[in-house]
N, C-alpha and C positions, 0 to 999 in steps of 0.2 A: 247874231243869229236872228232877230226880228228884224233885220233888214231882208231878209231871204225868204219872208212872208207878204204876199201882196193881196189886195182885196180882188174876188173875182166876180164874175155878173153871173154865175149858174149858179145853181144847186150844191153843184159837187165842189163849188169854191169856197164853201162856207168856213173851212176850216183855213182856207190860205186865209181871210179876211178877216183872223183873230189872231192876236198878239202872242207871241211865244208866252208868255206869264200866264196866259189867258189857259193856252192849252195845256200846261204843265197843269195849272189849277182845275182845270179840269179832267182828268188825266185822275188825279190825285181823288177828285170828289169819287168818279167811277170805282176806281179800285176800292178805296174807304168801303162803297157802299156794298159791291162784293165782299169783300172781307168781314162787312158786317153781317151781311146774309149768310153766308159760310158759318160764320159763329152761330147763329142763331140757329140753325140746320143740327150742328156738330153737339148742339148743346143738347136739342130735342133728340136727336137719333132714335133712340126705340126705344118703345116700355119693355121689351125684352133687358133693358140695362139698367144696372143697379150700381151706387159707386158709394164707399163711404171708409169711415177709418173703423176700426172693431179691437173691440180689447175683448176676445174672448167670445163675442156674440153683443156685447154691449151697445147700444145708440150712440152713434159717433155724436159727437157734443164739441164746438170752438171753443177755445182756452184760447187763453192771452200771449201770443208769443214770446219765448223767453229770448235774452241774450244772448243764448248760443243755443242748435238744434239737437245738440244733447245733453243740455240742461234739466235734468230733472222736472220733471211736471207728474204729479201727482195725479190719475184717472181711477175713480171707484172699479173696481173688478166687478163682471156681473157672478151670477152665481155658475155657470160654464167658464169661465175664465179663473187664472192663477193671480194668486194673489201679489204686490209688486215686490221686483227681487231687493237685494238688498242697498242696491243704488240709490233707490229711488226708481227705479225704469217700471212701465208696465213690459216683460218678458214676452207677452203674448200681444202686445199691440201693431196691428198688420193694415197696410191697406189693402181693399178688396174693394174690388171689382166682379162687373160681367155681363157678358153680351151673349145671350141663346143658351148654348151649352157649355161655351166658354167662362169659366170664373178662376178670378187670381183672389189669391190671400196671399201678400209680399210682406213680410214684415218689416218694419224699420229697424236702418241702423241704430245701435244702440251698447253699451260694454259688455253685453251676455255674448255678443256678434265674436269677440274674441278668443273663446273658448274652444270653435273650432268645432269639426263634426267628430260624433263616435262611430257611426261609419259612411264610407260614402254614399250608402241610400240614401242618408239625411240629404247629403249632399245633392245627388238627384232630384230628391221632392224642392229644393228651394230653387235649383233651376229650372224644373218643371214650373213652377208659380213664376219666375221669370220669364220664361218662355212664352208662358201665355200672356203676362203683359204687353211683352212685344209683336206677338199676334194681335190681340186686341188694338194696339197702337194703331198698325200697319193695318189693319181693317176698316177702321173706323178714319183714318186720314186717307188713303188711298179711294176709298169709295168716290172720287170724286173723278179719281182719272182713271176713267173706264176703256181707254182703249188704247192707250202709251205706256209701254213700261218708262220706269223710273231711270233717269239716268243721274244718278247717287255715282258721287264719288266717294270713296273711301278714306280720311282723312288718316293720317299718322303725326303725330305730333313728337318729337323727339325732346327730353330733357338734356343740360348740361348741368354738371356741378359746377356752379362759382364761386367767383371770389379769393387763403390761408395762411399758417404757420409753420416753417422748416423744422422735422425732425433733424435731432442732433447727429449729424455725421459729417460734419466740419471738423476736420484739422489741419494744424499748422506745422511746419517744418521748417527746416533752413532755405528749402529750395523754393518755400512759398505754400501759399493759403490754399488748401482743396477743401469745396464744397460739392459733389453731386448729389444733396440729398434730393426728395420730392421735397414739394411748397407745400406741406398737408394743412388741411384743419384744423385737425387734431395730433397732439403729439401721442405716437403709439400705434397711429392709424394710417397704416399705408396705403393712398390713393393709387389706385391705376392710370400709367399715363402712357406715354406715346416715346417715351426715352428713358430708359432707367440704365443703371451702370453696377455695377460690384466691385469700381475700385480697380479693374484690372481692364475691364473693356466696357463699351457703349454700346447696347442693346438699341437701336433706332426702327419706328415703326414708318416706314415707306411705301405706302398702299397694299401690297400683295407680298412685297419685301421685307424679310426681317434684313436689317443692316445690323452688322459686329465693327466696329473698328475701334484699334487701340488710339484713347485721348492723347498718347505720348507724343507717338511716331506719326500719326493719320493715317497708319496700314490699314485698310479695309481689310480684315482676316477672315469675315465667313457672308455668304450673301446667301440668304433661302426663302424661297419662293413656295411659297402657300400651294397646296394642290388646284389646282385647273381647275374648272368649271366647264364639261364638254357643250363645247355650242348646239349638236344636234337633241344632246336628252337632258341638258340641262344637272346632270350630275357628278360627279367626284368622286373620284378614289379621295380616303381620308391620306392615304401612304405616300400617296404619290407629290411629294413636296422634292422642290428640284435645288439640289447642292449649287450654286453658282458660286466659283472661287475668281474674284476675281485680282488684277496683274497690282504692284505694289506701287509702280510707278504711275502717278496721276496726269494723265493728260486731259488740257480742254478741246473737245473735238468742234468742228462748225456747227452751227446748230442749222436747222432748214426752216425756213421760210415759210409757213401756212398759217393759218389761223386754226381749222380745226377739223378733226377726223370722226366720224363715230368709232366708239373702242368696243370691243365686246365686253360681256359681263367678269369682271374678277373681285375675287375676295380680297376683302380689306382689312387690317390690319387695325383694329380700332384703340385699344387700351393693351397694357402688360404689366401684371404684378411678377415682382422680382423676390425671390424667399433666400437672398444672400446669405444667410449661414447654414441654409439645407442645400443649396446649390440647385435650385429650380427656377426654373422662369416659366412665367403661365401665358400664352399669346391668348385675348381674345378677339375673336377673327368674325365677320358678317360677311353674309352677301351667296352664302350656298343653298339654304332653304328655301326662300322666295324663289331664287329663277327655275330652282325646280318644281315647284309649284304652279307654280306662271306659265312654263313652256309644258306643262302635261296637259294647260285646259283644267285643272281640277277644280272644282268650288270646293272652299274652306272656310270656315269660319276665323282661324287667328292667319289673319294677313300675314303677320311676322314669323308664321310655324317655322322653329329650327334655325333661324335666321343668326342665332348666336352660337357658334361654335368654336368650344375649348380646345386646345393645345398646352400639354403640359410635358415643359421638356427636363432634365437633367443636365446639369452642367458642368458635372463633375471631374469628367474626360477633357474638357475644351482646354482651356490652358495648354495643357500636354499637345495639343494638335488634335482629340479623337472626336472633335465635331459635337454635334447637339445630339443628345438622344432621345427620340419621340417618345415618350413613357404612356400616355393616355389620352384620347381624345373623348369630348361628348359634346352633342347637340343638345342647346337649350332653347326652348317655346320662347319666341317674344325677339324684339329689338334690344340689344345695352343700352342699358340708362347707365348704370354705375357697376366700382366694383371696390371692395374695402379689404384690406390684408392685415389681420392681428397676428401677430406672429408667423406661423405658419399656416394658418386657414383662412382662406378664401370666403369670402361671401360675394357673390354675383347678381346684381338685382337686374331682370330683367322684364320687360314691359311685351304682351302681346295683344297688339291690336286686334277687338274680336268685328268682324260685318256680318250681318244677317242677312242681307240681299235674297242671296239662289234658295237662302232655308227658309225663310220666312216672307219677306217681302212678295218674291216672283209668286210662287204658288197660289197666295192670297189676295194675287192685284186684282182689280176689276174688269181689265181686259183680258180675263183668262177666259179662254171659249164658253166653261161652264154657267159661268158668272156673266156675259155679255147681256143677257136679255133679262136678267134679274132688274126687279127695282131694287131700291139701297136698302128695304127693312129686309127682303129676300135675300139678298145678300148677305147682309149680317149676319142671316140666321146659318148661312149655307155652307159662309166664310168659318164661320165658327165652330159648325161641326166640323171640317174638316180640320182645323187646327189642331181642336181637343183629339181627333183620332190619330191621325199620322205625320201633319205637322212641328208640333212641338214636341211628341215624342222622338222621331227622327230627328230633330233640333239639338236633344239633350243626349240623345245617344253619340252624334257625332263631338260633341262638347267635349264630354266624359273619355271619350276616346284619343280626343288631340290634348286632353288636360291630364288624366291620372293615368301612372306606368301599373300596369298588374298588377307590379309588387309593392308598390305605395298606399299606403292609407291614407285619410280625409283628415286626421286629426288636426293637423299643422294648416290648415287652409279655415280663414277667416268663416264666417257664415253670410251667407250672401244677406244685404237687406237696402236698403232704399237711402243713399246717402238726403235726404233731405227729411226735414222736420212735419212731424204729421200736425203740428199745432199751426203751418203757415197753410195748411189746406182752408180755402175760404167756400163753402158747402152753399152759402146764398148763391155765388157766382160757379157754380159748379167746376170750378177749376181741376182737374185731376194731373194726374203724374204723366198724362201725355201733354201738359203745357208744361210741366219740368223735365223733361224727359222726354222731347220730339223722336229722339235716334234712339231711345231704349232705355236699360240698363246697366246690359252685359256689353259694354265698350271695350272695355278692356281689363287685362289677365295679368297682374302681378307675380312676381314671385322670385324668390330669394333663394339662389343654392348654395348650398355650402359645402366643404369638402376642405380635408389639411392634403396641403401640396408637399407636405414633407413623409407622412406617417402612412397614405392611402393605402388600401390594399387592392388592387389593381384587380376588375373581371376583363382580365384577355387584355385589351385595348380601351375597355369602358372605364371612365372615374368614377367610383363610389361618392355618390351624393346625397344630400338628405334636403327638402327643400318645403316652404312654406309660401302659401301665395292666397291669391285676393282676389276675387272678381269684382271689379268696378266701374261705375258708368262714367267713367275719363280716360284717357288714352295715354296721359302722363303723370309723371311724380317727382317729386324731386327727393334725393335720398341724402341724409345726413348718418354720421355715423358717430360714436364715443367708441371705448374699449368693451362696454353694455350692452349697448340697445345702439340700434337699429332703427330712425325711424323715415316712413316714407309719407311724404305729405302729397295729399292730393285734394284737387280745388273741382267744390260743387257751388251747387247755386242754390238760392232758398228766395221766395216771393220775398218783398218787401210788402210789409203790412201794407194796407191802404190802396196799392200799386200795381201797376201790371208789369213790373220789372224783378228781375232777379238781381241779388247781390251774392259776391262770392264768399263760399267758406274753408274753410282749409280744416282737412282730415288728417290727424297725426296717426299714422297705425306704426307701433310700438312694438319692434323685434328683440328678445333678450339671445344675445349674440355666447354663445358656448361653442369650444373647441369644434364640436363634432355637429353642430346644429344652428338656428336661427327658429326663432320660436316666439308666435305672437304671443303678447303681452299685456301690453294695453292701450288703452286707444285715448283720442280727445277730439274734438275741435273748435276751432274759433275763430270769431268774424276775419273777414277780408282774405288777401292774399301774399305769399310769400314771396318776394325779391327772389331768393336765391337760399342756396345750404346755410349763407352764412345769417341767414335770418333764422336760424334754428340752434341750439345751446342744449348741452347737457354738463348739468354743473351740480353738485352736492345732492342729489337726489329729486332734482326740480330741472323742467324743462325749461327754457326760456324762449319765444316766437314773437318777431318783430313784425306786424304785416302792415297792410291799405288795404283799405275800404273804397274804393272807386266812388266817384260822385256817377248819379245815373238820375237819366231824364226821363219824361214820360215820351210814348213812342210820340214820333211827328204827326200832327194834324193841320189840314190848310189852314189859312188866315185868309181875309180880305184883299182884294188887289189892291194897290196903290201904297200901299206901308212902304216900308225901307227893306224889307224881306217878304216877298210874296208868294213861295215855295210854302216853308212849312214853322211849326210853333210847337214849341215843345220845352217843356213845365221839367225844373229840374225837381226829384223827389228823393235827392239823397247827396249830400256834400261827403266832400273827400276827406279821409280822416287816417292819421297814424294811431298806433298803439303797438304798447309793449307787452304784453302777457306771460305770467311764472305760474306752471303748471307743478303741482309737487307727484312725483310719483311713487305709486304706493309699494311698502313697502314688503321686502321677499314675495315677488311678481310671482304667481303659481296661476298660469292660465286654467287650470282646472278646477279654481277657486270661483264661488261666484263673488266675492269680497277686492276681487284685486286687480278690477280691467280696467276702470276707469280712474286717469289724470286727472284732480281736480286743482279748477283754476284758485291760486292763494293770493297772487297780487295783479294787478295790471296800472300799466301807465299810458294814458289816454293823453290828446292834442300835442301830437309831435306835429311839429311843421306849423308851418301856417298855412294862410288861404291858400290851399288848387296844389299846393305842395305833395309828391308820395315820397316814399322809401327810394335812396338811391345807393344806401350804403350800410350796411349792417358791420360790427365788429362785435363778442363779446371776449371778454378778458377777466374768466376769474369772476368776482363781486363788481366786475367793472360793463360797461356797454358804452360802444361809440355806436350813436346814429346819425346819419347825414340825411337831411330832406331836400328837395328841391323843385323848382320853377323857375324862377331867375336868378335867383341868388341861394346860396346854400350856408345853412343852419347847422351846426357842427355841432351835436347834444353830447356832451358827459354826463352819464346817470348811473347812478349807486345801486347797486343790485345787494349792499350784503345783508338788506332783513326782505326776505323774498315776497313780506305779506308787504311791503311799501315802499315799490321799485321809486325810485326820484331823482329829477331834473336838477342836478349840480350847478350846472353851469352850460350856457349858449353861445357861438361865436355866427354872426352873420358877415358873408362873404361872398364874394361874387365868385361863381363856377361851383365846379361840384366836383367828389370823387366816386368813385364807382368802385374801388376796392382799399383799405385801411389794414395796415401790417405795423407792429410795434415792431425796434430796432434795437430795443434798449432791455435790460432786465430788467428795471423796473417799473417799466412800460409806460415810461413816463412823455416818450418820443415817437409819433408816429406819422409813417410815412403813407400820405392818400394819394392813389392816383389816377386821373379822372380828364375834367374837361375845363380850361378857362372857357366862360362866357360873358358876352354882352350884357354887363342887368338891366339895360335897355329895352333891346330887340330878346333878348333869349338865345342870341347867335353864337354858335360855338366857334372859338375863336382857335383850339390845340390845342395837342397835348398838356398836360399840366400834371407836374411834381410838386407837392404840398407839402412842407415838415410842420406838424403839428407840436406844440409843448403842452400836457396836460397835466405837468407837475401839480398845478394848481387847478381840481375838477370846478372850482367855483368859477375857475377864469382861465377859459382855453385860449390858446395865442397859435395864431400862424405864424411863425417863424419868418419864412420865408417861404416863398415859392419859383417854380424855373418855368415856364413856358414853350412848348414847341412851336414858332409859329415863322417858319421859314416861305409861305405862301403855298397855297393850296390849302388842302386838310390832311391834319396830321392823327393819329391814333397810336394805343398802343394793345394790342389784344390781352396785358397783362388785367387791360380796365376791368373785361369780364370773364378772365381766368386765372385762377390764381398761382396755376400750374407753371403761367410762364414768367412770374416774376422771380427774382431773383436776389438778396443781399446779404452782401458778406460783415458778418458781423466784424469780424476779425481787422480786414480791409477798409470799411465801412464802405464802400461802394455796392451801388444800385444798377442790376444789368435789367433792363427793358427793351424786349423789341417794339421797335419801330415802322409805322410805312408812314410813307408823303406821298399826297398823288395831286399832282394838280392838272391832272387830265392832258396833260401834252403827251406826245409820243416822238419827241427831241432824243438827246443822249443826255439831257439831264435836266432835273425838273421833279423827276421821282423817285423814290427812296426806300428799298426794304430792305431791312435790316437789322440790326441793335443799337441802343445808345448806353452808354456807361455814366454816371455821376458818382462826384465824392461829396458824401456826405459829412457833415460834423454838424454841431450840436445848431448851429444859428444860418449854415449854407447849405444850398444844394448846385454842385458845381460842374460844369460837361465837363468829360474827360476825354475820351474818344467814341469816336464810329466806327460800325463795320457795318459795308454794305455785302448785301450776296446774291445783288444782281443789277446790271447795267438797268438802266431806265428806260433807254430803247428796248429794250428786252422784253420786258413786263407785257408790253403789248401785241406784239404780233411773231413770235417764235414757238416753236413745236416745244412742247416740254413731255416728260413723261407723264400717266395719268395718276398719279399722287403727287403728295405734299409729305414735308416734315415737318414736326410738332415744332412749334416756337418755343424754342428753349436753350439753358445756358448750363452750363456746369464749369469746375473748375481745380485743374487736376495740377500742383504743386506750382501755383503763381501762372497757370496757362489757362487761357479764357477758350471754351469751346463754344461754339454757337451752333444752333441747327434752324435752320429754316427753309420753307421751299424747296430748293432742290440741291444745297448743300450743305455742306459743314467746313466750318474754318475754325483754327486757332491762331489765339494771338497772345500776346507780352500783357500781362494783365499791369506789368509795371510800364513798358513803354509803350504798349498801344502797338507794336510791329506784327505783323502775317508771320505765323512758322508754318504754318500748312494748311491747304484749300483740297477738299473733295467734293469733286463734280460729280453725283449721282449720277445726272442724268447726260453724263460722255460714251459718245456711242450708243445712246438711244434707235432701238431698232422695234421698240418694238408696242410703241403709242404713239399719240399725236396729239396734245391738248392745249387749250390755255392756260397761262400764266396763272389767272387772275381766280377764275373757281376754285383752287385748291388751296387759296390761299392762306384764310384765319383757321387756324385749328389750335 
């Protein structure tokens, strides 16, 4: 690239006649010095603004950062302020703000936040005070771009649950071993997944397709088709779901030759709780509310409005021949994150992403006609009245309208407040909540419904539900569940003392889970970040959360030319750090208690890992915890959990590779199988697949057994690493079903590989047994497929191994390894056109 620069003899050559390094470094100095100006401007803004923390009316005052940003800190009440509740919290501690006529009072997160509104005015008035935060935001940054609107994109960030445990639904017989349970977390707790069965048939979710076929015969018995999605107005008949019966005899038809079509929009069939001795099965289905949203032109605030919609069928009749019966359908606010099944009731957590753009941002930019000729104090002043008057009213009324039904009340909804610590505000550097909080507050819209799939009492076609939910400035969560609570974690940031960097914290909000309800409870949080569900534990009345602490740098600043790096320099101000933390929760949870919302921390176990090492593997078990860390080589921790105030380090095994998910095999959970990645402790290079048997008989001295490696050339994976859904082992059998791909990027007739692998396990081996592939390798790359996938998964119905993946299902001889029966989905495909390769991990 500095070959491509040459010195010139004018003026205008000045720039060919410096060194690429030369102009990056300078480049760099320029911006620096704008951005320094910008701050210095942003800092001053007007003496019309006032910014500080208040307990009550009190002088905001620095205190010493605690350990965690809802650690109790003790603030004198002034004589207008309440005195501190019984936590330890000041109840009335807010920050405030304000700019002209605009003023926020936001209070901070804190455990009174749990209690919920008593009615929803309350409700109103705290997104009123949010509302004008993000006016204020959007006023005071925007002032700068006075004649271009903003083009913000809208971010959606989606969670998955990883990582579990088989509920007991394995038996044996003479004719052979059947297992179709779920791979759950928890025993007791039914996850939603993509294949569920009753023992009689195989429920399969295939994009828009419910699939029925008996595991015996391979008969396809019922095919139904989700209601359309009309292309011109973007909406649905709920009724209009289409019977597709199709022929018994399976043929493979040719497939055509394309690479790929645009398809139009259809519903997807995302998760299914199955209520086997009510005889219901629940579809939950995406993809109807957005496009009609989208093709009206409407502005909305929750991106994801409606975007989750239930189907709840009876199953009563099918066996007999009488088909599925639609019993109840509803729309739910938000994108699926999860969904958990205690017996017969449902809980459905879903996530709605909120934008402010069309209500806030546009009106208030600076290139709005009105605003053109203002200077920036005029502005503020002019921005502002308009906000306090029809802005942010009009803001909260549409809120209110797409968040609470008529007949719902506010109680069950968190209280909105400022997930960050008001002790990390640094008042010399005037830092305020729009450096933590650039895009707002109100991000995003939690909420949890619940309803029994067996008992409801049905209005017309609607499900009777009951639901509680969150406003938060994060767009994801991840949800764990026990047979109790409920909890959903979500990751904020808090300044690092000293620093102009954020580190992350993790929010536990705390659901107490009852027949008819889900009901917040109580809350926590603490430093870093969560791997996954399975970094979360509910065990004898204590929570248990494994996270990381990321290392973080200071931003980049140039250095000198000529060094060994003449770009940029940048100061690390935070090293990377494991820990284990045991939260006890309080006991008979009464949200309407002010005594009983916050989790206090009882033990924690710090320096997991070594240098630059995070979290790759969580397991708990009872009094017991496997953690795996890793960087080059991985650290295998056994740690004793059974006195909660003094988690500790048993015993360590270092090894090269890592696993990504951990499943005991054994009752006394003395055998466990990880499965994850061999690598290089060299390079760091992933070398394949890898099967671990761990022996932790002895927690002082864990032993690798042995291990098997996939490593037939190319890269091998297995999507069990980070789902726990599609792993699979039979106790009984002692065999391990895993799907498999290989790719080593040819597009030959063999080279690639998707499919499953089988091993026999016993106490000291891990041994291949057979393969099933369920697709040519030439295939994968350039044939029409339909526009879905099937879930990677395995079941096993009297010694016959079923598989699902892609775009079929096969059974085979779980003793010899033989084909009895192969169904091609996608035979006689008429009516998509897609690639192989996008639909592929699920």
């Amino acid at each position: 690239q500095e070959q491509a620069f040459t010195k010139g003899s004018t003026a205008g050559g000045f720039l060919q006649g410096l060194s690429f390094n030369s102009i990056v470094v300078f480049i760099v100095f320029v911006v620096g010095l704008t951005v320094g100006i910008v701050l210095t401007v942003r800092d001053a803004r007007s003496p019309s603004r006032t910014i500080g923390i208040n307990s009550g009316g009190a002088t905001p005052v620095p205190q010493t950062p605690p350990t965690s940003p809802l650690e109790p800190t003790p603030t004198p009440p002034d004589d207008g302020g309440s005195s501190s509740s019984s936590w330890g919290y000041q109840e009335t501690e807010y920050y405030m703000d304000a700019l002209g006529s605009l003023s926020v009072k936001m209070p901070f997160l804190n455990p009174s936040s749990i209690r919920g509104y008593s009615s929803c005015e309350e409700l109103r008035e705290d997104l009123t005070q949010a509302g004008r935060l993000q006016a204020l935001h959007s006023i005071l940054a925007r002032s700068y771009n006075k004649f271009f609107p903003e083009m913000m994109e809208d971010n959606m960030v989606m969670t998955s649950n990883l990582g579990g445990t088989a509920s007991e639904t394995t038996t044996t017989s003479s004719s052979g071993e059947t297992d179709y349970s779920t791979n759950n977390q928890e025993e007791d707790v039914e996850e939603a997944d993509g294949l569920k069965s009753d023992g009689t048939f195989v429920y399969g979710a295939y994009g828009d397709l419910l699939i029925v076929f008996d595991p015996i015969s391979g008969e396809e018995v019922y095919r139904l088709q989700m209601p359309s999605i009309d292309s011109k107005t973007g909406t649905f008949d709920p009724l209009a779901e289409e019977v597709i019966h199709q022929a018994t005899t399976i043929t493979i038809g040719t497939k055509r030759s394309a690479l790929f079509s645009p398809m139009p929009n259809r519903p997807l069939i995302q998760k299914m709780l199955l209520d086997e001795e009510n005889k219901r099965l629940l579809l939950i289905v995406s993809g109807y509310g957005n496009t009609f949203r989208t093709m009206m032109g409407e502005p909305y605030i929750f991106q994801t409005y409606g975007n989750t919609h239930l189907r709840l069928y009876d199953l009563s009749n099918f066996a007999s021949g009488g088909g599925l019966t639609l019993l109840a359908y509803q729309d739910l606010s938000g994108s699926f994150q999860a969904a958990r099944a205690i017996d017969s009731t449902a809980h459905i957590v879903t996530m709605a992403t909120m934008q402010s753009r069309a209500f806030i941002d546009t009106p208030l930019a600076k290139w709005q006609t009105q605003f053109q000729e203002m200077t920036d104090e005029q502005y503020h002043i002019a921005a502002a009245d308009l906000a306090e008057e029809t802005v942010v009213p009009e803001y909260v009324d549409r809120i209110m309208s797409e968040t609470i039904p008529q007949d719902q009340d506010c109680s069950n909804m968190l209280r909105l407040g400022l997930l960050q610590s008001s002790d990390y505000i640094e008042f010399e550097n005037r830092t305020t909540m729009m450096d933590l909080y650039p895009s707002g507050v109100l991000n995003g819209y939690a909420e949890v419904t619940t309803f029994d799939m067996a008992t409801n009492v049905f209005n017309g076609t609607k499900l009777l539900t009951t639901a509680a939910g969150a406003f938060l400035p994060t767009t994801s969560s991840q949800v764990y569940a026990s047979d109790t609570m409920m909890i959903l974690a979500s990751v904020s940031y808090d300044l690092v003392p000293g620093t102009n960097q954020h580190s992350p914290y993790t929010y536990l909000f705390g659901f107490s889970l009852t027949p008819d309800r889900s009901v917040p409870a109580a809350m926590a949080t603490v430093p870093g970040y969560i791997l996954n569900t399975f970094s979360l534990d509910h065990h004898d009345g204590h929570i248990r959360v494994a996270t990381t602490i990321p290392e973080l740098f200071s931003n980049p600043t140039p250095i000198s030319i000529g060094v060994s790096n003449p770009f940029m320099q940048r100061t690390q101000v935070q090293n990377i750090s494991n820990q284990l933390y045991i939260l006890e929760i309080p006991d008979d949870i009464d949200p309407t208690s002010n005594e009983t919302a916050q989790m206090t921390q009882v033990g924690v176990l710090e320096g997991l890992g070594h240098e630059g090492e995070s979290i790759f593997a969580v397991r708990f078990l009872d009094a017991l915890a496997f953690v795996v860390t890793f960087r080059q080589t991985d650290p295998f921790y056994t740690i004793d959990l059974s006195d909660p105030t003094n988690p500790t380090i048993m015993g360590e095994l270092q090894i090269p590779g890592f696993s990504n998910y951990l499943h005991p095999i054994n009752d006394e959970q003395t055998l466990v199988l990880g499965v994850g990645q061999d690598v290089n402790p060299e390079t760091g290079r992933n070398l394949g697949l890898q099967i671990s048997l761990f022996d932790v008989s002895d927690l002082t001295a864990p032993k690798q057994v042995t291990k098997y490696v996939v490593n037939e050339g190319g890269s091998s994976y297995s999507s069990a690493q980070n789902n726990h859904l599609a792993f699979r082992y039979l106790k009984e059998s002692r065999v391990l079903i895993l799907p498999v791909s290989l790719y080593d990027r040819s597009r030959g007739e063999v080279g690639n590989f998707d499919g499953f692998f089988t091993f026999d396990i016993t106490d000291t081996t891990v041994t291949p047994r057979f393969n099933i592939s369920h697709v040519q390798s030439s295939d994968m790359w350039s044939y029409c497929w339909y526009p879905a996938t099937l879930p990677q998964r395995s079941m096993v119905f009297s010694g016959n191994l079923v598989t699902t993946k892609g775009h079929s299902i096969l059974s085979h001889s779980l003793a010899e390894g033989t084909k009895n029966w192969e169904l091609d989905l996608d035979t006689n495909n008429t009516k998509g056109c897609s690639l192989y390769f996008p639909f592929m991990i699920r």
